[in-house]
C-alpha positions in Angstrom: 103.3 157.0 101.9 105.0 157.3 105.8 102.9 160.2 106.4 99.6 157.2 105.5 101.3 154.7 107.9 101.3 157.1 111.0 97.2 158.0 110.3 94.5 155.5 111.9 92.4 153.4 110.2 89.6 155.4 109.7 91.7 158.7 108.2 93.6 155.8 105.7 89.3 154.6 104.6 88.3 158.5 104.0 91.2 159.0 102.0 90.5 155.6 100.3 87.4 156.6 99.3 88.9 159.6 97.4 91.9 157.8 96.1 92.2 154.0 96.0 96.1 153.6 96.2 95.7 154.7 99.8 94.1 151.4 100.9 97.1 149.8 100.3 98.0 150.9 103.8 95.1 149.0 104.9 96.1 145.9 103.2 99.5 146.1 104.0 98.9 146.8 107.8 96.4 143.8 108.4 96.5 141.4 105.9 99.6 139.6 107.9 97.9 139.1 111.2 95.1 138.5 108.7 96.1 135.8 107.3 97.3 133.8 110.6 93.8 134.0 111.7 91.9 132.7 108.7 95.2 130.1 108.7 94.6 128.7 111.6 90.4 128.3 111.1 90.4 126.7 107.4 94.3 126.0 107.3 96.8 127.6 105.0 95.7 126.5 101.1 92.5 128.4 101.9 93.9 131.5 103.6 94.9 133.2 100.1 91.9 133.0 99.0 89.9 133.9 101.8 92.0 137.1 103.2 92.3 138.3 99.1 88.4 138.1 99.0 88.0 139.6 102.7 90.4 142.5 101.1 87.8 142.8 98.6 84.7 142.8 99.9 86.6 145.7 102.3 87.2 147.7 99.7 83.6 147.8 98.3 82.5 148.7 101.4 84.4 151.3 101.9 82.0 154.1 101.6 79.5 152.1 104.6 83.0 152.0 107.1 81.9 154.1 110.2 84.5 156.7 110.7 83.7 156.6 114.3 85.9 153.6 114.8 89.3 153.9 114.0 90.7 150.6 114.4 89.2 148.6 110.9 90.5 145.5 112.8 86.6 144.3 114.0 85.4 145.3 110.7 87.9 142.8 108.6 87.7 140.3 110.8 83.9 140.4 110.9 84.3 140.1 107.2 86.7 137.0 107.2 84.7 135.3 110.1 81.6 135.8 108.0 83.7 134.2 104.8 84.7 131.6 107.0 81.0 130.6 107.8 80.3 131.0 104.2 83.1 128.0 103.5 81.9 125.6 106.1 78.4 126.2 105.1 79.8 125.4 101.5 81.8 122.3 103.2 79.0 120.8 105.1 76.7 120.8 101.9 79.3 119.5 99.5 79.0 115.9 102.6 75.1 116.3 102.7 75.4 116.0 99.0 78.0 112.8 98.4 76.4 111.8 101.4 72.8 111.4 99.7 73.7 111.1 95.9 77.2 109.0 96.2 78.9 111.1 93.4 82.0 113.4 94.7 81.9 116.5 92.2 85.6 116.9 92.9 86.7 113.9 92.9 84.5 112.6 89.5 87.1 113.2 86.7 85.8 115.7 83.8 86.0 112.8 81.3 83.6 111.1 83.4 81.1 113.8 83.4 81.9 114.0 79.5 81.3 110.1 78.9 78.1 110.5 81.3 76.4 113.4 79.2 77.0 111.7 76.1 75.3 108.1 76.9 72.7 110.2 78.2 72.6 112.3 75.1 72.4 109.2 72.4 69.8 107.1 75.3 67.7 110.6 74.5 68.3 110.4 70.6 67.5 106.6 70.9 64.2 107.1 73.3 63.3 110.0 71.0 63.4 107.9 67.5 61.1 105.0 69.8 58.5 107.4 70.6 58.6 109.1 67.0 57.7 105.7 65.3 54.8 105.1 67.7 51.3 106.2 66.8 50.3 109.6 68.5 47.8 108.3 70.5 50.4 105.5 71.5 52.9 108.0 72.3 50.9 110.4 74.5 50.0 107.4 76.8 53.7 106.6 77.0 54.1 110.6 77.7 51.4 110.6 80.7 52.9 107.8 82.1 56.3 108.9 81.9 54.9 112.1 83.9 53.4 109.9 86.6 56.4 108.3 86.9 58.2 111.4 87.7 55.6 111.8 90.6 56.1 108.4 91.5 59.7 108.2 91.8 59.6 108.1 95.2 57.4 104.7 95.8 59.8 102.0 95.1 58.9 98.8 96.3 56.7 97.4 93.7 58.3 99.6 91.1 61.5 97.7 90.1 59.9 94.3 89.5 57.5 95.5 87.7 59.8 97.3 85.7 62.3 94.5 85.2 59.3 92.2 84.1 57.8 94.4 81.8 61.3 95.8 80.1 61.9 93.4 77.9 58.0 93.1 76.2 58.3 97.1 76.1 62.0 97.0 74.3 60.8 94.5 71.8 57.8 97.0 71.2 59.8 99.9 70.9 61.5 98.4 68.0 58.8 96.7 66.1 55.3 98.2 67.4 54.0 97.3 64.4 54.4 93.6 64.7 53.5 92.8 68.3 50.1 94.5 67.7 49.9 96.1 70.9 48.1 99.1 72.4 50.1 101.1 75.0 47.2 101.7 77.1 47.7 98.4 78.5 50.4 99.3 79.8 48.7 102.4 80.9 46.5 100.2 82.8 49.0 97.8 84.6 48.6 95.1 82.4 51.6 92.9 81.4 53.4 93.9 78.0 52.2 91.5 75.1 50.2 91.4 71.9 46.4 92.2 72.0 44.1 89.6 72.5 41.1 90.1 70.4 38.2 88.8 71.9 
């Protein structure tokens, strides 16, 4: 391995592309200085990772490495520079993100997540079982309006009242359509939740 140490850059990549032991040389020559660079941009728990993947990505480039050139220096730094950008990118829309929704991925435990999917799951069986026991003509009203509410979802004001007014005539419906005598195109319609007046 000596005689590898004395060749430049570019001999140690042609021979690397023959036999891939010999870009250990590579690794071994610039992954120090490497590493202090990428250090001191993203700070040392992420200097591992980055250099490592840099290292990689090298490697599979191997056979594009202009010979030319026989420092690699430029090239692997262009590579952990660009991985570098690829972080902060990553950063920036992890904030946007807790920023606009108010949830930290990271920071939510996985038996939060766990305890969230499966309230959501048994809410589903339950909504599920309510629209079974309607009447099909009942149940596709409910289904349009559900899909206009999902176009909706962005016009609140006017929403949540009416929502909070209407909830508890829709969950005593839901659980006994039968007795309350009521068509769900009224509520199609905007009018309040109630039994049907017969005129």
């Amino acid at each position: 391995m000596s005689a590898e140490t004395d060749l430049d850059d570019a001999e140690v990549i042609r021979r690397a592309r023959r036999d891939s032991a010999a870009f250990s040389v590579l690794f071994d020559r610039h992954a120090p200085a490497l590493h202090r660079y990428v250090t001191r941009r993203l700070g040392d728990s992420m200097a591992d990772d980055i250099v490592a993947e840099t290292f990689l990505t090298a490697f599979r480039r191997l056979g594009r490495y202009d010979t030319d050139y026989r420092d690699a220096r430029p090239w692997l730094y262009g590579i952990a520079a660009n991985l570098i950008g690829k972080h902060h990118r990553a950063e920036v829309r992890a904030y946007l993100s807790l920023a606009r929704t108010g949830v930290d991925e990271v920071a939510e435990s996985y038996a939060d997540r766990v305890e969230a999917r499966v309230t959501a799951s048994a809410a589903q069986r339950d909504l599920v079982r309510a629209l079974a026991a309607l009447a099909s003509k009942d149940r596709e009203v409910m289904l349009r309006q559900a899909g206009q509410g999902h176009r909706l979802r962005g016009r609140r004001s006017g929403l949540r009242h009416a929502a909070r007014r209407e909830r508890s005539g829709h969950r005593a419906v839901l659980r006994h359509p039968r007795q309350h005598d009521l068509s769900l195109s009224r509520l199609a319609d905007g009018l309040p939740a109630g039994p049907v007046h017969q005129r």
